[in-house]
N, C-alpha and C positions, 0 to 999 in steps of 0.2 A: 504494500500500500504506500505511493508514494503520493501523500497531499499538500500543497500547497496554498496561501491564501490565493482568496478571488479579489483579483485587482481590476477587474477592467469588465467590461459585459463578454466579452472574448470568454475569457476565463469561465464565466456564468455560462457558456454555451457549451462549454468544453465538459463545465459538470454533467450540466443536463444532457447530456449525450452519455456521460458513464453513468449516472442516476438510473436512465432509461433500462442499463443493461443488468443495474443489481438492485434495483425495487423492489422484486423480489424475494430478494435471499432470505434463505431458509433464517431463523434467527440461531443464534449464539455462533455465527460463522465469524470469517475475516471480510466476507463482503458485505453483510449485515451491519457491521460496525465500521466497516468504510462510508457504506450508504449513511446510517447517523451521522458521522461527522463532517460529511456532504451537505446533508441536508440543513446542518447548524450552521456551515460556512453560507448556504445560500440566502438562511433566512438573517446573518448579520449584513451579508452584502445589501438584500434588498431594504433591510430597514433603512444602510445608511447611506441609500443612495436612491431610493423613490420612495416619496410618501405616498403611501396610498390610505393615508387617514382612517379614522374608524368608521365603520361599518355604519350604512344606514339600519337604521333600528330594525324594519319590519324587515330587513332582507337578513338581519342578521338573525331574525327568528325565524325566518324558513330555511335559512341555514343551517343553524341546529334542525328542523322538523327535517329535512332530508335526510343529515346525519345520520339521529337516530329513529328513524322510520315511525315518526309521529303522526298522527293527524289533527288537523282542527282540535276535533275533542279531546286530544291529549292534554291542549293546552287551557280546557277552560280552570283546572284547578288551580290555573296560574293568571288567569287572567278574566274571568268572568264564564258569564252565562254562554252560550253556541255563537248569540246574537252577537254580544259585545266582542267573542272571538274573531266573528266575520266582521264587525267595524272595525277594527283592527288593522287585520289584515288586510282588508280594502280601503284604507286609510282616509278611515271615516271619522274615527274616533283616535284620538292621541292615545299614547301609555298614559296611564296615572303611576306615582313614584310607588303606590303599592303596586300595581304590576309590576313595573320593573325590578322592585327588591323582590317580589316575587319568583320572577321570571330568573334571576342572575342566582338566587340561590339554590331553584329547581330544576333552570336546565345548564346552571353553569355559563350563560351567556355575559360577559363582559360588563361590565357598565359601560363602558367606554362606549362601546356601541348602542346598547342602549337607550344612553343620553345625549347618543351626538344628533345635531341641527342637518334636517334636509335640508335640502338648496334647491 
């Protein structure tokens, strides 16, 4: 395993071409643990070199409901009734800070994203 930092989007391309080949790997290998410290190098690179800011709220909650293969109603115990779910999600109705505290400690969603402002 020979790694070195990512300086340049060159380099970010060069991962993502060995990434492609050991995604993969079985775990407790040497490409397993190549792959992690790939994947740590690419997520320092891209922090410190495109902001891609926090997550719009509602897309950050169907991000988690894809994840973990939720529906709608999984999420009324975090967020209301069916109804309120569906205003929600069709950004009819805002979070309230009890959903949100709701939401960040039952499905682990960010505040950060959460709380950030659409544009």
């Amino acid at each position: 395993m020979n790694i070195k930092p990512i300086r340049s989007d060159d380099d970010l391309k060069a991962v993502f071409l060995r990434l492609e080949s050991i995604f993969q790997a079985e775990e407790q290998t040497p490409e397993a643990d190549e792959r992690d410290v790939l994947v740590t190098l690419v997520e320092a690179y891209e922090n410190k070199h495109y902001d891609f800011g926090p997550a719009d709220p509602i897309e950050a909650i169907k991000f988690r409901m894809e994840q973990q293969g939720l529906t709608a109603r999984d999420l009324e115990p975090f967020i209301g009734t069916s109804g309120r779910v569906s205003e929600v999600l069709n950004r009819k109705r805002r979070l309230s800070l009890r959903m949100v505290r709701s939401l960040h400690d039952g499905l682990k969603i960010p505040y950060e994203s959460l709380l950030a402002e659409v544009h």
